[in-house]
Structure formats: C-alpha cells, structure tokens
C-alpha positions as CSV (number, residue, x, y, z in Angstrom):
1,X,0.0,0.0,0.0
2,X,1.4,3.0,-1.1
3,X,2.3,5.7,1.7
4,X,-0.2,8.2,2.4
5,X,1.5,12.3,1.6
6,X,1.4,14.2,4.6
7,X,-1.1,17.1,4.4
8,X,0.2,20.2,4.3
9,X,-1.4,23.9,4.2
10,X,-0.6,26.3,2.0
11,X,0.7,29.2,3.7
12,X,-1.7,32.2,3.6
13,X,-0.3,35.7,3.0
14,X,0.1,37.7,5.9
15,X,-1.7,41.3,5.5
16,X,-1.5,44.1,8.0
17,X,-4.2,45.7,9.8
18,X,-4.1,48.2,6.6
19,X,-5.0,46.0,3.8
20,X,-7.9,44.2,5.7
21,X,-10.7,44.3,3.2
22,X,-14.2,45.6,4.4
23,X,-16.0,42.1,3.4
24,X,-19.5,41.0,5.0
25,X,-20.1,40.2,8.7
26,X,-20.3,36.5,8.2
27,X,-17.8,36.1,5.6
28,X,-14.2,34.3,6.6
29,X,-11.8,37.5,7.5
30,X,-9.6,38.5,4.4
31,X,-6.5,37.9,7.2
32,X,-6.6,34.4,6.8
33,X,-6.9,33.4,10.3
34,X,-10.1,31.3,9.6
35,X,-12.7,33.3,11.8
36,X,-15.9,35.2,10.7
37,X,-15.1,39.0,9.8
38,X,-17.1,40.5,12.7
39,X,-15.4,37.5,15.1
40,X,-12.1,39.3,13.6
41,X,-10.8,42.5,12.1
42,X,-14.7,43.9,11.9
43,X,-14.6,44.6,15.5
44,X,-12.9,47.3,15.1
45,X,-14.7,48.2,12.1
46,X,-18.2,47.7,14.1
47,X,-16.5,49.7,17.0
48,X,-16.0,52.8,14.6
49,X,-19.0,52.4,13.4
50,X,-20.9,52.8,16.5
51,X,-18.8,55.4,18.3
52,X,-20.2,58.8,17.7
53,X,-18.2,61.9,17.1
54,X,-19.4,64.5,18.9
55,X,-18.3,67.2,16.6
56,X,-17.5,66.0,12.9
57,X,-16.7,69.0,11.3
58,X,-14.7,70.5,14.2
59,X,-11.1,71.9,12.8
60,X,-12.6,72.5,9.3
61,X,-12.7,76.3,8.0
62,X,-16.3,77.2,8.7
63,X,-17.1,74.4,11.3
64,X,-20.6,76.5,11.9
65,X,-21.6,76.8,8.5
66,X,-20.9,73.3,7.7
67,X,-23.3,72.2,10.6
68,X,-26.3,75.2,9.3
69,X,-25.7,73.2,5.9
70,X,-26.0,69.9,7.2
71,X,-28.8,70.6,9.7
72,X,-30.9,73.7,8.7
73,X,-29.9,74.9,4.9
74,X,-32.2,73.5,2.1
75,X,-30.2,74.7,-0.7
76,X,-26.5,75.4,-0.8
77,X,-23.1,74.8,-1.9
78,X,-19.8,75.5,-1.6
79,X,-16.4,74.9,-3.3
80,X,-14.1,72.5,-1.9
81,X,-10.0,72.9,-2.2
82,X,-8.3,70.0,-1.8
83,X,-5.0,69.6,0.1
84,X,-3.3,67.6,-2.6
85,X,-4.9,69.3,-5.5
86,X,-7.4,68.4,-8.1
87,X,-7.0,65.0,-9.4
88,X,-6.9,65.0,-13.6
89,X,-10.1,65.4,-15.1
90,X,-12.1,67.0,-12.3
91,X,-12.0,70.5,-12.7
92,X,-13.8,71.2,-9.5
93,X,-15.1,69.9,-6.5
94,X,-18.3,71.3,-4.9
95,X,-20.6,70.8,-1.5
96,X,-24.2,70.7,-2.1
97,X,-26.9,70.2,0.9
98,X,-28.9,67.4,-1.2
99,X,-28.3,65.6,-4.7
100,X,-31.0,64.8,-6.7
101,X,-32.0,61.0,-5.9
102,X,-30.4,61.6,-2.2
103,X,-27.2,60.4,-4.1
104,X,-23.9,60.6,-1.8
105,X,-22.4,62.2,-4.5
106,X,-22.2,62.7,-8.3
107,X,-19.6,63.0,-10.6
108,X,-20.9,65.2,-13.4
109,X,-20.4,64.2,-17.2
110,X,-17.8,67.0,-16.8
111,X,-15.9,65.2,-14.7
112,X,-16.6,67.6,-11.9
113,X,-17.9,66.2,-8.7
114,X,-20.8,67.1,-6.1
115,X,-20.5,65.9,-2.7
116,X,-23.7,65.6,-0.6
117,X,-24.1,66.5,2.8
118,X,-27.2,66.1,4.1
119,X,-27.5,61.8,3.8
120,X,-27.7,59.4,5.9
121,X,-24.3,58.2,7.0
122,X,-23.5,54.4,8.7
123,X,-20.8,55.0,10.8
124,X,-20.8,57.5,13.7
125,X,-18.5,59.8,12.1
126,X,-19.7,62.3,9.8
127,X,-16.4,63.1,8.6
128,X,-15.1,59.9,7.9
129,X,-17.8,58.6,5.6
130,X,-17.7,61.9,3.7
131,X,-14.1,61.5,2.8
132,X,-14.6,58.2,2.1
133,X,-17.5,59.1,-1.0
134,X,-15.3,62.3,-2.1
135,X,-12.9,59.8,-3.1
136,X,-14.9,57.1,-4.7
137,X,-16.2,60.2,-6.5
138,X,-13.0,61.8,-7.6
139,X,-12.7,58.0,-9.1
140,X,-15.7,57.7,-10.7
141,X,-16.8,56.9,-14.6
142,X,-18.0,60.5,-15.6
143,X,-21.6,60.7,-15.2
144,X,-22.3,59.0,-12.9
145,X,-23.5,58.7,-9.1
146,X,-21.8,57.1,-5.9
147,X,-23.7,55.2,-3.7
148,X,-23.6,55.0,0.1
149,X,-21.3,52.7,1.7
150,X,-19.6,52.2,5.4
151,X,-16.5,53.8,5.2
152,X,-13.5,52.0,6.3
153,X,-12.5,52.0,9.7
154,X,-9.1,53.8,9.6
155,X,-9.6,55.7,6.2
156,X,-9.1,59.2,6.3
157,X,-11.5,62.1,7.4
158,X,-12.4,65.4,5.8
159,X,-10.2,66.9,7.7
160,X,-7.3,64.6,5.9
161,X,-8.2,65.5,2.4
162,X,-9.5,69.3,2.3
163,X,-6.8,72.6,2.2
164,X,-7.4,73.7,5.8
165,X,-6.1,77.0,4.8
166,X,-8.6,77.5,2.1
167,X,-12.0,79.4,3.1
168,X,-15.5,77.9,3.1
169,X,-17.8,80.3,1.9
170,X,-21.3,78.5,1.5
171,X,-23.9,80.3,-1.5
172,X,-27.2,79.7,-0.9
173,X,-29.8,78.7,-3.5
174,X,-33.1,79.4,-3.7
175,X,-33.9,76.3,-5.1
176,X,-32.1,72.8,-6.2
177,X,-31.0,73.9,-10.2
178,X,-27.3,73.6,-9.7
179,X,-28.0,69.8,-9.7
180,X,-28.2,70.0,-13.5
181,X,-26.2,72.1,-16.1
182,X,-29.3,72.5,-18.0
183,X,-32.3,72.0,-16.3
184,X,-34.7,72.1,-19.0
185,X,-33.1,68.5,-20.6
186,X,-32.8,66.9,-17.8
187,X,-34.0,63.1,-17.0
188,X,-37.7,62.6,-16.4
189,X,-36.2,61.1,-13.1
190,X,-33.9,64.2,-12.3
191,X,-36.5,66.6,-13.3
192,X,-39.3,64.7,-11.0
193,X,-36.6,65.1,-8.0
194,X,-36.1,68.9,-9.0
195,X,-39.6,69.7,-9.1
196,X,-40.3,67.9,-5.4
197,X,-37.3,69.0,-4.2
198,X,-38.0,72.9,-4.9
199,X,-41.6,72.6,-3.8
200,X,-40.4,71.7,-0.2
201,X,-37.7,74.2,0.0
202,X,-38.1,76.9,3.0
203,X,-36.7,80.5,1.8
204,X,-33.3,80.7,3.4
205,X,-30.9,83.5,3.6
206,X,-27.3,83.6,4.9
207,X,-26.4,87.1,6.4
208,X,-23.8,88.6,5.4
209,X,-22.4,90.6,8.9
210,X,-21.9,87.9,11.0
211,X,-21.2,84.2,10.5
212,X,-23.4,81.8,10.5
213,X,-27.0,83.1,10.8
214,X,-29.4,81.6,8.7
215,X,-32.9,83.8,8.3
216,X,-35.8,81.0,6.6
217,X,-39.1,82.4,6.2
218,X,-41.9,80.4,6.9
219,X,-46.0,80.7,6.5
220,X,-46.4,81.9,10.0
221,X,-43.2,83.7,11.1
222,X,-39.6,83.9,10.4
223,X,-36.9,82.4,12.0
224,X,-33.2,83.5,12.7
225,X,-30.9,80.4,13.2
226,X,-27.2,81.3,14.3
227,X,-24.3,78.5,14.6
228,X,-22.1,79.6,17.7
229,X,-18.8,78.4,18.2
230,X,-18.8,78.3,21.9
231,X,-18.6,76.1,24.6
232,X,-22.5,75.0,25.3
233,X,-22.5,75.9,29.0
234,X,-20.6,79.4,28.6
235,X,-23.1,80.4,25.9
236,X,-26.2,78.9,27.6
237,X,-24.8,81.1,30.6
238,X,-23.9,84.4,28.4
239,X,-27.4,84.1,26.8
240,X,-29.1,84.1,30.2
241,X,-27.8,86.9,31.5
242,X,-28.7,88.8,28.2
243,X,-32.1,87.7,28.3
244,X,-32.4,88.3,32.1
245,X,-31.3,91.7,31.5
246,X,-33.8,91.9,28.4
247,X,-31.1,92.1,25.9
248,X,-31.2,88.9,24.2
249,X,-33.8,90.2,21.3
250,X,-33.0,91.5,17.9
251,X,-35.6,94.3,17.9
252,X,-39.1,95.0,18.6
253,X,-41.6,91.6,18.0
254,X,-38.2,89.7,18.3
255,X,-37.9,86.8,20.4
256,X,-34.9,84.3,21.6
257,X,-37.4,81.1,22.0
258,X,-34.6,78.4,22.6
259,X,-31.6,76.8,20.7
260,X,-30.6,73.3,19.0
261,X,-28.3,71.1,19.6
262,X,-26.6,70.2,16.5
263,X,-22.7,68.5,15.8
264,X,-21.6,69.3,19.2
265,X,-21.9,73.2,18.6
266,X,-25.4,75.0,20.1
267,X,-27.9,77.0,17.6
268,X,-29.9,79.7,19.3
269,X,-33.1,80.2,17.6
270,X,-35.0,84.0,17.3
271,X,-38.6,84.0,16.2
272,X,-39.1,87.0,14.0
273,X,-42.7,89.0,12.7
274,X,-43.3,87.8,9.0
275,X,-42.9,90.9,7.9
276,X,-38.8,91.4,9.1
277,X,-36.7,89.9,6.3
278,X,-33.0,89.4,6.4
279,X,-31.8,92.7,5.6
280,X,-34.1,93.9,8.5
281,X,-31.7,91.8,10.9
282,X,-28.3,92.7,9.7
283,X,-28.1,95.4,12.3
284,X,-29.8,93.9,15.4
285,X,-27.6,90.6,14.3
286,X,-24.4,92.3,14.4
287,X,-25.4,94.9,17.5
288,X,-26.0,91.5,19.8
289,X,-22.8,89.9,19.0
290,X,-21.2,92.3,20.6
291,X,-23.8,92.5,23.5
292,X,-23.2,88.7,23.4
293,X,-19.0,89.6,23.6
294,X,-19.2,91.1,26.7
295,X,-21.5,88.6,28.3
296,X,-19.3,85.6,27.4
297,X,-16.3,87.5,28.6
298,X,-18.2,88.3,32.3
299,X,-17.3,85.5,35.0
300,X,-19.1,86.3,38.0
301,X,-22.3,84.0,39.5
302,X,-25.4,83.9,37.6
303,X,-28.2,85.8,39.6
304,X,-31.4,83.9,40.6
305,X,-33.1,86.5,37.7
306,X,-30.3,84.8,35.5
307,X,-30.5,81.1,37.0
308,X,-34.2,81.3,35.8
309,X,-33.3,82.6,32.5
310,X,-30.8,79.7,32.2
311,X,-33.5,76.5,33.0
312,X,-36.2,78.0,30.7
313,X,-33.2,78.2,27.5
314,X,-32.2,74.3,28.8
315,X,-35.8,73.3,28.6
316,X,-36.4,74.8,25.1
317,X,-33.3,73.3,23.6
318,X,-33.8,70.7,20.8
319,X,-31.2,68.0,20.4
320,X,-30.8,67.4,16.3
321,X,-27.8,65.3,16.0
C-alpha cells in the first residue's frame, strides 16, 4: 500500500491591519486566520461604526456653517479645495446640501464632482464617511452617481483631504437647479426630484455681517438660526444673562425662543414678525454679537433672575444630531 502524503497547508499571505478588506459580517476575515469577519478584524470596524463623534466638522474652515448646511440649509453649496490638489479630469469639486436622488455624490459628465451633505451616513462619524465618498467620486466613470457605503474603519476624514487654509464660503440657493447644467433637458427622473425638491424648500438667507446666521421664512413667522462656536455651558450662561437683563432680542416683536443642539456646537433660535426679512436683521444681528462679547467674557455667579433665565433656554433646547 502506497504511503499516504502528509497534508500540508498552503501558507496564507500575511496582510496588516491596513490591507484588511471591508468584506460582510459573516464572511471568513480576508486575514486568513479562519474566523468570521465580525469575530475578527470587523470589530474594530463595528466599533467605529458605532462610536459617535461628537463634533464631525470641528477643525474645518467654517465648522458653523458646515453644521447650518448639514442641519438647517435647504439649498447650498460650496467649493471644496483640496490639500493635494485636483486630481486629472475633475476640474472642481463642490458641497451641495442634497443631490437629486439623495445620491452621496455625483460625478458630473464634466468630470466635476458634487459631494452631498445632508445623507444618511452608517458609521458614527460624519467626517469619515464623507471622505470616504469624495474619493470614490473623484474616481468615478463621468456621469455618474456614488452610492452610500460604510467607510473604512481607519480611512481618512475630511479633515485629511480638504486645504485647511482654504475658506468655506457657503452660496445659498433658492432652489435645487445647480444639480443639472441644463435643467430644462434633464432626466424625467432628475427633473421629478427637481420639481419635489424645490416645492419643499423653506426661503433661506445667509447674512452677510456675522457668521453663520441663517434667516428662513416660513407661512407663520420667520426664524433667525445662528451656529455659535462656543462652549454649550458658557453660551447657555452668556445668553441668560442677556435675556435676564432683556437684551437677548434682535428688535421690537423679536424673540430668543430656545436653541438646537446640533454636531456638538449650540444654535440659538429667534422668532421674528413675517414681515422682518434678512436685511431687517443685519443690524440687530451684528449689534447682539457684541452684547453677546461682553457677556461671554463676564465670570461672575449667575443671579437667581439669570439662573431662571438659564432653566427655561435648557428646557427649550432641541437635540438634532
């Protein structure tokens, strides 16, 4: 009887933590040691996908407009400068609020691309997933969309990829027609999207004195929505001493009515007669920020007037994100 050939396993590559594929949960783990992915190297992928970052866009030029955009802004955009430049063929790269179809992002027959901000993202970092679409995009066949995916666990944020020097200067659209060159031959499916899309738009206006403060307009008053950079409990504490010592509206039939929490950064929220529009809130806008300077800069106790002020702003805040 002949001799039976010992059995021997062929030796699998050896990949680093790097090069480990994003495969499905119950598939064997592209590292070869013979375990389930999620058993494996996708519990660290799970783990990133579950841990939320408090504030995504923090370190970016503009961090308050970025969060108005992805929270409160129908219509908008903004050019994008990348650190290492503009790959061949894509002659720009631009932020839009919403892409027709809720697509993550487009690249345009062009060969420029559209990033979209305001999607539904499956890890708990903004950031992350949005880097991880700019550059399927920036690889994409012209013409055509990206589609949502989860982003690799150690890929690279926004914060990796954009100039940091350059400026964000949001433009804010009245409706969605920068989704299309020419609007008029569009897709039957593209122009569908337009049309709903425009319908449900709210008026929006970005003023122009200070940053981030968003006037919408809608059927029974208008709004003022302001991004602030501060620290939550400072501001909360800055804006009830202003509103203790009645100086926290922007003019007569004005009313501070609470704030959002949005990204980690606080939105105080002004309701505003239908008749004042946002050139009627320029001034009052820019005369509180500094009334608002000198009460972030104050240090002392809050008064009981002012600890009152404080628990009615807490129990009108809204948590978005």
């Amino acid at each position: 009887m002949a001799k039976k050939r010992p059995h021997t396993k062929a030796k699998r590559p050896q990949l680093t933590d790097e090069e480990i594929p994003v495969v499905g949960a119950r598939e064997p783990c592209p590292c070869g040691s013979g375990r389930r992915y999620k058993a494996c190297h996708g519990r660290a992928a799970a783990h990133a996908a579950t841990e939320l970052v408090q504030r995504p866009f923090e370190s970016l030029p503009g961090e308050c407009d970025w969060v108005a955009l992805r929270e409160l802004v129908p219509a908008a955009t903004a050019a994008l400068t990348l650190r290492e430049g503009l790959p061949e063929g894509v002659p720009s790269v631009t932020l839009a609020t919403v892409l027709p179809m809720a697509w993550p992002a487009l690249r345009r027959d062009d060969g420029s691309v559209l990033l979209g901000l305001q999607n539904d993202t499956a890890s708990g970092d903004i950031s992350r997933d949005l880097a991880d679409t700019l550059q399927r995009a920036l690889r994409a066949e012209p013409g055509t969309p990206v589609q949502g995916r989860r982003a690799p666990a150690e890929g690279p944020r926004l914060q990796d990829l954009l100039d940091l020097s350059a400026p964000f200067e949001p433009v804010v659209h009245s409706g969605f027609e920068f989704w299309v060159p020419d609007a008029e031959n569009a897709t039957p499916e593209v122009a569908a999207s337009l049309e709903r899309a425009n319908a449900a738009a709210i008026p929006t206006v970005r003023l122009q004195g200070v940053q981030a403060a968003y006037w919408c307009e809608t059927p029974e008053k208008n709004h003022l929505r302001w991004v602030m950079p501060h620290a939550e409990e400072q501001l909360l504490d800055a804006l009830a001493r202003l509103h203790a010592a009645g100086g926290s509206s922007l003019g007569e039939g004005t009313r501070l009515v609470g704030s959002f929490r949005a990204h980690g950064l606080t939105v105080p929220v002004w309701d505003l007669p239908s008749g004042v529009g946002a050139e009627d809130v320029e001034k009052p806008a820019a005369e509180f920020a500094e009334r608002l300077a000198g009460a972030l800069a104050a240090d002392a106790p809050l008064t009981p007037d002012e600890r009152r002020a404080r628990g009615g702003l807490t129990n009108r805040q809204v948590t978005l994100s």
